[in-house]
N, C-alpha and C positions, 0 to 999 in steps of 0.2 A: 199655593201653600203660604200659611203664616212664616215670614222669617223672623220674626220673634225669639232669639232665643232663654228658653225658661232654665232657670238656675234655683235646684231641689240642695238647699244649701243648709246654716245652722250647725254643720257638723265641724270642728266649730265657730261660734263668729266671724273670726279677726281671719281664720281661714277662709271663709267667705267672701272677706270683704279683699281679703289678699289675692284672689281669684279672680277678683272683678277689677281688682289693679292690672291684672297681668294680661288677660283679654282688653283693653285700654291701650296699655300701653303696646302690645306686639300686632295692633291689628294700624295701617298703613293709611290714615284719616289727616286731612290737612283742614277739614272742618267739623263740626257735631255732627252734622247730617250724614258722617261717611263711617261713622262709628258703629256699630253690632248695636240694636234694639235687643235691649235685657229685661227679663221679668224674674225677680230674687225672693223665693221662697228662701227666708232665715229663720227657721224654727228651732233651739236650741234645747228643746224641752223632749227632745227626738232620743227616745234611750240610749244610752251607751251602747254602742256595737261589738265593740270588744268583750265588755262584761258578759252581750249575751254568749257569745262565742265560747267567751273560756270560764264563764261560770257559769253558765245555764241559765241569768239573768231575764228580763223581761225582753222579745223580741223588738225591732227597733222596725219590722215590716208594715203594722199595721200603720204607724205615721209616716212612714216612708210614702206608701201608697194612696193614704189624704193627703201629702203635697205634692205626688204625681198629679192626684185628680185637681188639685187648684191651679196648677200649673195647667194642665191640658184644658178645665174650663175655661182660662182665659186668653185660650189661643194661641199658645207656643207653637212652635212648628217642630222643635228641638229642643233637647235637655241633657242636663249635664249636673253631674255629681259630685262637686268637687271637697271627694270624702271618701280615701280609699279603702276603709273598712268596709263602709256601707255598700261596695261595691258584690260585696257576697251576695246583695240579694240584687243584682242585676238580670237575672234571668228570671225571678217573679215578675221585677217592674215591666221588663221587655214585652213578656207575655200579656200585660194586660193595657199595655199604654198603645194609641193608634198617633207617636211621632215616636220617632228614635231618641235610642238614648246613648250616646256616646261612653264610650268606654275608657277608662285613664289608663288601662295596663296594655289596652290595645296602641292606644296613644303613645305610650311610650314605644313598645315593642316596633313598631313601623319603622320609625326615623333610628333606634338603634340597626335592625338590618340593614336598613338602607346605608348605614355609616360601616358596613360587615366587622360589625361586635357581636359577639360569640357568648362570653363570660361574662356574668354583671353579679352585683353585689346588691341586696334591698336594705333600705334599712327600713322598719314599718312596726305598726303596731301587732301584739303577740295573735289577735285577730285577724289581720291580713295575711299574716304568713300560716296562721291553720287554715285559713278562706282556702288560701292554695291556688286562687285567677293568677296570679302576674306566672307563677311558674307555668302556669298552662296554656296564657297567652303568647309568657316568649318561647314557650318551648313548639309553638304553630307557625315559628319564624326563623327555628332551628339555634335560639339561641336560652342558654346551661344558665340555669339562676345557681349559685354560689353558695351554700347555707353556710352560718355564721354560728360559734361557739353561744350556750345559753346567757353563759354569765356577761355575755356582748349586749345577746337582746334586752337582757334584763336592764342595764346600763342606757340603752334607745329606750327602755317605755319610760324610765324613770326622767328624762330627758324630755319626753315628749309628753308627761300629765305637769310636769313641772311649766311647761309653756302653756297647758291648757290652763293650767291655776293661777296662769298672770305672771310666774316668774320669770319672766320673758328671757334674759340673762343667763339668770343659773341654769335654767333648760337648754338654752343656747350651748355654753359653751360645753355641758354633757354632750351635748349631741356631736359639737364640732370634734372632741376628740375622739366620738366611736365612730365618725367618719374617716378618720385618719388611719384607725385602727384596720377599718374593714379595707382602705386601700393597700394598705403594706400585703393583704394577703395576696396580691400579686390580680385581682379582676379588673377587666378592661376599667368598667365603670361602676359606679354607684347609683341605685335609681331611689330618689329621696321619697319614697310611697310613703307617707304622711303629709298632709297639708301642713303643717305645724313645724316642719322638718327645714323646708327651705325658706320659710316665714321668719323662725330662730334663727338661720345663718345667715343670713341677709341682715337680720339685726346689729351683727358681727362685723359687717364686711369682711365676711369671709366665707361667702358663696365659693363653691369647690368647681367652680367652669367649667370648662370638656370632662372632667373628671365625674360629676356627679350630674345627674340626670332630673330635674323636679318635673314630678310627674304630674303637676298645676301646671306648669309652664307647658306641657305635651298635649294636657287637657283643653287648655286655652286656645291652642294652634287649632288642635282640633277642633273647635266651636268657630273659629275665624274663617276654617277651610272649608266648613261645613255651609257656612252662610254663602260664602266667596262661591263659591259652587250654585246654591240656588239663584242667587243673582246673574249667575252667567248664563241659568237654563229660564231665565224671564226672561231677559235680554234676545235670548235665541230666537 
């Protein structure tokens, strides 16, 4: 098998490129050669996910599935999405792609039960919380996703187009206070479901630790263990 792994990305940039920071820097290389071989599909021209979701907008499937197919013609072995709206359509991609395609809510969900959290709190876009995967995923691990007041959510999307618009800052520090908010309601944790999300607090230095969950940094681990795994079954 190719260990190649293909990154179906562009949703958006600076999220992409924030993604390929984070598989980098959490994978355990003392030289280049020990590092994850990446192939970076950045197509930003990829409709809005959201839009389609809660407008009825242009579907964002048909270019999801031309940078599947670019990715798999040139020999990925694996892929990974690091765009958790776009994850709605993970079971179209699944059904047509011959490598796997990792999951970000599964990614989270594993190492939360593993840590026996129960309760969690998302913050995401209005998109992924109608998609309805992360409550479906943690709920196959026995763990209760939290639903949050609207005029919260509304407060995270204005937060998180405010970062996609460049205003890296002002979306920042919206987001850092409806993080604050959603922990007072008493949940174990926070799972930061936007790309954009833990990109903006980290801007801050004021990334929320044990407390918040970035579901890039779960995805990442996931791509490293995925690789780390086929290496071990060459090796055998």
């Amino acid at each position: 098998m190719n260990m190649t792994m293909g990154i179906l990305g562009g949703m958006g940039p600076l999220a992409t490129v924030d993604f390929v920071r984070k598989i980098i820097n959490q994978t355990a290389a003392t030289r280049d050669q020990e590092h994850l071989p990446l192939l970076i599909h950045s197509v930003p021209q990829i409709p809005d996910r959201t839009a389609c979701l809660m407008g009825n907008r242009e579907s964002p499937l048909a270019a999801l599935e031309k940078g599947l197919q670019t990715l798999v013609a040139a020999g990925v072995g694996c892929i990974a999405i690091p765009c958790n709206t776009a994850h709605y359509w993970h079971g179209d991609l699944a059904r047509i792609s011959p490598v796997p395609i990792l999951h970000i809510a599964r990614a989270c969900a594993e190492p939360l039960a593993a840590q026996g959290i129960w309760s969690v709190g998302l913050m995401a876009t209005d998109g992924t919380l109608k998609a309805g995967f992360y409550a479906r995923e943690l709920a196959r691990y026995g763990i209760r996703l939290v639903e949050h007041p609207a005029a919260l959510q509304q407060r995270i999307m204005q937060g998180i187009y405010r970062v996609k618009s460049g205003a890296l800052t002002e979306g920042a520090q919206i987001l850092e206070s409806c993080l604050r908010t959603l922990l007072e309601t008493g949940v174990e944790r926070v799972i930061l479901g936007c790309t954009e999300i833990p990109l903006a607090l980290d801007s801050l230095g004021s990334h929320p630790g044990n407390a918040g969950i970035d579901a890039t940094d779960a995805l990442a681990k996931a791509c490293i263990d995925w690789y780390q795994a086929q290496s071990n079954a060459q090796a055998a």
